[in-house]
C-alpha positions as CSV (number, residue, x, y, z in Angstrom):
1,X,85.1,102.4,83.9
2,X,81.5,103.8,85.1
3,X,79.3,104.8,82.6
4,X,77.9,108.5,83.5
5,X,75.4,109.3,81.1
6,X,74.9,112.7,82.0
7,X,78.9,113.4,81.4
8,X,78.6,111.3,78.2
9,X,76.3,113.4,76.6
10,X,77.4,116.9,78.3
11,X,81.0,115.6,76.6
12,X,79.1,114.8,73.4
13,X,77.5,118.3,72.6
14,X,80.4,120.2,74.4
15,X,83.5,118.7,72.2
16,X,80.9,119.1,69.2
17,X,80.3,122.5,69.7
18,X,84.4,123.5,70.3
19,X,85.2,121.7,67.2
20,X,82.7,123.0,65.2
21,X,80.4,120.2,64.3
22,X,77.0,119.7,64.2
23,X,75.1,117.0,66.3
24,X,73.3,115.5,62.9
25,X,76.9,115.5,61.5
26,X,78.1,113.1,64.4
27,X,75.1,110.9,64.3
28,X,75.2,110.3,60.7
29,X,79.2,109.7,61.2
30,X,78.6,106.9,64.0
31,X,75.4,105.3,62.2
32,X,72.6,106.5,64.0
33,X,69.7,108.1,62.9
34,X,69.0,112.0,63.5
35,X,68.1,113.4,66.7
36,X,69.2,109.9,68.7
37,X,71.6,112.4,71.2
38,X,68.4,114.4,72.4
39,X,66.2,110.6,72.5
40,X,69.2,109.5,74.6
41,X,69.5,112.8,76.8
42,X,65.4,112.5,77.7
43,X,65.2,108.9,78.8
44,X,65.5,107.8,82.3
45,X,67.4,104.9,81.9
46,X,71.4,104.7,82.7
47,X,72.0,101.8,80.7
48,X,75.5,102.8,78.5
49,X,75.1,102.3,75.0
50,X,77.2,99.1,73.4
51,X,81.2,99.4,73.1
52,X,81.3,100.2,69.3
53,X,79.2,102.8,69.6
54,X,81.0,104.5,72.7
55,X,84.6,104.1,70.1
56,X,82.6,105.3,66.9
57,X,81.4,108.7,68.6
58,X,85.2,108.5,70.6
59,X,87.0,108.3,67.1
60,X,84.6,111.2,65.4
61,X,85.6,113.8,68.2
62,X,89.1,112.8,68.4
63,X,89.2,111.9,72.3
64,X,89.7,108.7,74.0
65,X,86.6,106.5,75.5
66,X,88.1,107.0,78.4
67,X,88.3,110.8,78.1
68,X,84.4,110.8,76.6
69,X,83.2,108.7,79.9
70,X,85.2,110.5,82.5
71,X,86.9,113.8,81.7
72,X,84.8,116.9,82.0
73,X,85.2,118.6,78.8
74,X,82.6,121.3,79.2
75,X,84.0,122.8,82.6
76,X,87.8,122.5,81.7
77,X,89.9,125.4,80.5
78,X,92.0,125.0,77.8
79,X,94.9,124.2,79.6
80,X,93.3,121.5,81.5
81,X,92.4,119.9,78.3
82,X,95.6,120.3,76.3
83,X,97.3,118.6,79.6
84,X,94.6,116.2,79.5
85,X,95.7,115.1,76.2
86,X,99.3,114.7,77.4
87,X,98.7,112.6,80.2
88,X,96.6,110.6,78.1
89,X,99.5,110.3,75.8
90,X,102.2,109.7,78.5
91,X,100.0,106.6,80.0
92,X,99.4,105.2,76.4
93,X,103.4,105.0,75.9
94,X,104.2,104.2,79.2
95,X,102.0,100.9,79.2
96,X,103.5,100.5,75.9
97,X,107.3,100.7,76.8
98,X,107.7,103.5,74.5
99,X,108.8,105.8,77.1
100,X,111.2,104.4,79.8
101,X,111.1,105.4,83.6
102,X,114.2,104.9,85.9
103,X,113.0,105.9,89.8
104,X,115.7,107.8,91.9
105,X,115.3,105.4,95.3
106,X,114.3,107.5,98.1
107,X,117.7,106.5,100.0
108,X,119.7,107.8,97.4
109,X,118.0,111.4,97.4
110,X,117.8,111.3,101.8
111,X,121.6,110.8,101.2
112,X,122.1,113.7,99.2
113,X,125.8,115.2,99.3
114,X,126.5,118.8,98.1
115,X,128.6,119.5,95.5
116,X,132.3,121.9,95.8
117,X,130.2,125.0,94.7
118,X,127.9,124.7,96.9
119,X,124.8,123.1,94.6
120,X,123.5,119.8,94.5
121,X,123.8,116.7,92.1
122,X,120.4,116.3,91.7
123,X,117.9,118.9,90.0
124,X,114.7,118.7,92.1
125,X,116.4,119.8,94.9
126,X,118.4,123.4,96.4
127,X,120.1,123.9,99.4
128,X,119.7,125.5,102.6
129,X,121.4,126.6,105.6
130,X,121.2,124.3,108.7
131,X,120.2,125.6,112.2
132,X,123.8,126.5,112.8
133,X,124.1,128.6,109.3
134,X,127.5,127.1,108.7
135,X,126.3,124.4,106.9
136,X,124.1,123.9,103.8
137,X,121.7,121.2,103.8
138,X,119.4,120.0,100.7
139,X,115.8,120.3,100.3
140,X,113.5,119.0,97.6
141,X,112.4,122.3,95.7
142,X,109.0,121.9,94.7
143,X,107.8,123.7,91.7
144,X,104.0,124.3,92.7
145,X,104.5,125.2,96.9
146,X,106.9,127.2,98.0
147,X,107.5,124.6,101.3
148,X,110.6,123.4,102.8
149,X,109.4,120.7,104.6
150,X,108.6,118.5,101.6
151,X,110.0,115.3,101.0
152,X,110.0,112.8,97.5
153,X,108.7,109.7,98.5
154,X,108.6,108.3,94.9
155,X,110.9,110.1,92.2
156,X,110.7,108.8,88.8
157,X,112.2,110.3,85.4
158,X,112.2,109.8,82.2
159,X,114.3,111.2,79.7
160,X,113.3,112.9,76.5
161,X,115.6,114.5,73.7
162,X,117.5,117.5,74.6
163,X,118.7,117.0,78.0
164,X,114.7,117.1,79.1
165,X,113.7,115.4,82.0
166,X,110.3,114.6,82.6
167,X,109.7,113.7,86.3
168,X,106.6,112.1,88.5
169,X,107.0,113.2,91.8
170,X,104.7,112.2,95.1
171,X,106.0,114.2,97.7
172,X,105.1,114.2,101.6
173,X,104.4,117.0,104.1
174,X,106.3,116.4,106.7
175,X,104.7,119.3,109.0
176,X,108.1,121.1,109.7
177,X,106.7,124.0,107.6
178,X,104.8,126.0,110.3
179,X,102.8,127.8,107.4
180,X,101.5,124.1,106.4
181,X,100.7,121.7,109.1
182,X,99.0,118.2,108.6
183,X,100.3,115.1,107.1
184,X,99.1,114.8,103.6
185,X,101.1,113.9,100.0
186,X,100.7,115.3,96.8
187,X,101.9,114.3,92.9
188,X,103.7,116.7,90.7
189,X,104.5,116.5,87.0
190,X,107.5,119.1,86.0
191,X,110.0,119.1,83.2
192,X,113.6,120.0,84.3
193,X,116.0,120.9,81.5
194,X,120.2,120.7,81.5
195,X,120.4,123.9,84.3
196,X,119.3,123.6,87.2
197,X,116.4,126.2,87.4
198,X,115.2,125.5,84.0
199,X,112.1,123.4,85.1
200,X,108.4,123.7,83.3
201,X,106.2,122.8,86.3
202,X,103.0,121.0,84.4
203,X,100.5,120.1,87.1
204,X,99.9,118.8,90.8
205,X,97.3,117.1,93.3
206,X,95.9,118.8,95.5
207,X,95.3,117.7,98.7
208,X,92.6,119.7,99.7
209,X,90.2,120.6,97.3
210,X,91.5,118.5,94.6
211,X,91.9,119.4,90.6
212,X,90.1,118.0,87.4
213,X,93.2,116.6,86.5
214,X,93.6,114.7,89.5
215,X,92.1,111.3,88.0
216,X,94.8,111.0,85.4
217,X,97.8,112.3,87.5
218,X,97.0,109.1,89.6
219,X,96.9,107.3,86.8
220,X,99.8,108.3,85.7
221,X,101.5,107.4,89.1
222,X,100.2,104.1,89.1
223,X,101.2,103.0,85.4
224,X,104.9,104.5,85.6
225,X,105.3,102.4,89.3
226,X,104.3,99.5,87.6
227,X,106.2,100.1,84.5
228,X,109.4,100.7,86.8
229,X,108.7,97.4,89.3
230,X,107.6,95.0,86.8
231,X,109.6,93.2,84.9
232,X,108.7,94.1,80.6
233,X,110.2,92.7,77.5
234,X,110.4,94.7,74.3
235,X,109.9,93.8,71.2
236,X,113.3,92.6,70.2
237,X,113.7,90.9,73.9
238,X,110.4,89.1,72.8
239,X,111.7,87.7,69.8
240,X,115.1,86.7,70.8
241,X,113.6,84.6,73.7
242,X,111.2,83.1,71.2
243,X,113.5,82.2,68.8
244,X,115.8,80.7,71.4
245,X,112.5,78.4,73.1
246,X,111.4,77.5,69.5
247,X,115.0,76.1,68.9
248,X,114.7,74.3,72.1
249,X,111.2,72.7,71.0
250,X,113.1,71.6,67.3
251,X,115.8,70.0,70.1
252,X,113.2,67.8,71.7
253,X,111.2,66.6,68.9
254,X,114.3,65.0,67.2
């Protein structure tokens, strides 16, 4: 990542101040002598401080490196921040396997059927007359623009306790919308629970001026499609298979 020093520091003396502790407090806490912050905050030079360092002041205001060399801490609302955090955490556990992603394949949802009462199997989307109004169609019901011309080029969910759905969604514009022309795409994060309205939308792209979260909502996307098209092992898979290749290693040496 690029080192900024200028949103180091603003970081630094903004996450001090909202958690209530002072700047000789921090110094002392990552080794330094009083007074280094204000030094480091007057000299011209860019050069980013060494990699314990960075984790020592990282691990004393409870954020990420990451978060202390990119996020804007000072502008963001409280929101921002405490969703921040949970993308954060939702990448960490992702790349570690901890949370599993299954993608709904973009065939499956164009192929949509409606159900007997008149709903459809899948909660991200509604239905909606056709041109005729004898027939109901389905259309992907986004949770952050009220669009019917919207289509779910990527779908993935995972699936926390409670009948929870968490789902990463990049949707398309496909124009059809007169109120919203242009071909452009978009992510959205929203939490769907066992009815079909229950949804918690959490936070989008935006296409046009763009958002402070937008950074970690693409990371997001990236780390779940990887997580979903590569192949992973976990911990018990890894063992097994090592167990198995050590045995065949005993095999040749006799």
């Amino acid at each position: 990542m690029k080192y900024d020093k200028k949103r180091f520091i603003t970081n630094v003396y903004a996450l001090a101040k909202q958690q209530g502790m002072k700047i000789r407090d921090l110094e002392s806490g990552c080794g330094v002598c009083a007074g280094y912050f204000a030094r480091l905050r007057q000299e011209k030079k860019n050069a980013a401080p060494g990699a314990d360092f960075l984790l020592a002041v990282a691990e004393q205001l409870s954020v990420s490196v990451d978060s202390l060399l990119t996020f804007d801490f000072s502008e963001a609302t409280g929101a921002e921040t405490k969703l921040h955090e949970y993308l954060e955490k939702l990448i960490r556990e992702t790349e570690s396997h901890q949370l599993v992603w299954q993608e709904d394949s973009f065939g499956y949802l164009d192929n949509l059927l409606i159900n007997k009462d008149g709903t459809t199997p899948h909660p991200l989307f509604d239905t909606l007359p056709d041109q005729t109004g004898r027939e109901s169609l389905p259309f992907y019901l986004s949770r952050f623009r009220d669009l019917k011309g919207l289509v779910p080029v990527n779908t993935y969910g995972c699936v926390f306790p409670g009948g929870l759905t968490l789902y990463m969604v990049k949707v398309w514009n496909t124009g059809d919308d007169p109120s919203s022309p242009g071909d452009w795409t978009e992510l959205e994060l929203l939490m769907t629970g066992p009815g079909k309205y229950d949804s918690m939308p959490f936070c989008h792209t935006d296409h046009e001026k763009g958002t402070r979260l937008e950074p970690d909502m693409k990371k997001l996307f990236s780390v779940v499609s990887d997580a979903v098209r590569l192949p992973h092992l976990t911990p018990k898979a890894m063992a097994y298979i090592d167990s198995y290749l050590s045995e065949g290693n005993e095999h040749e040496k006799e």
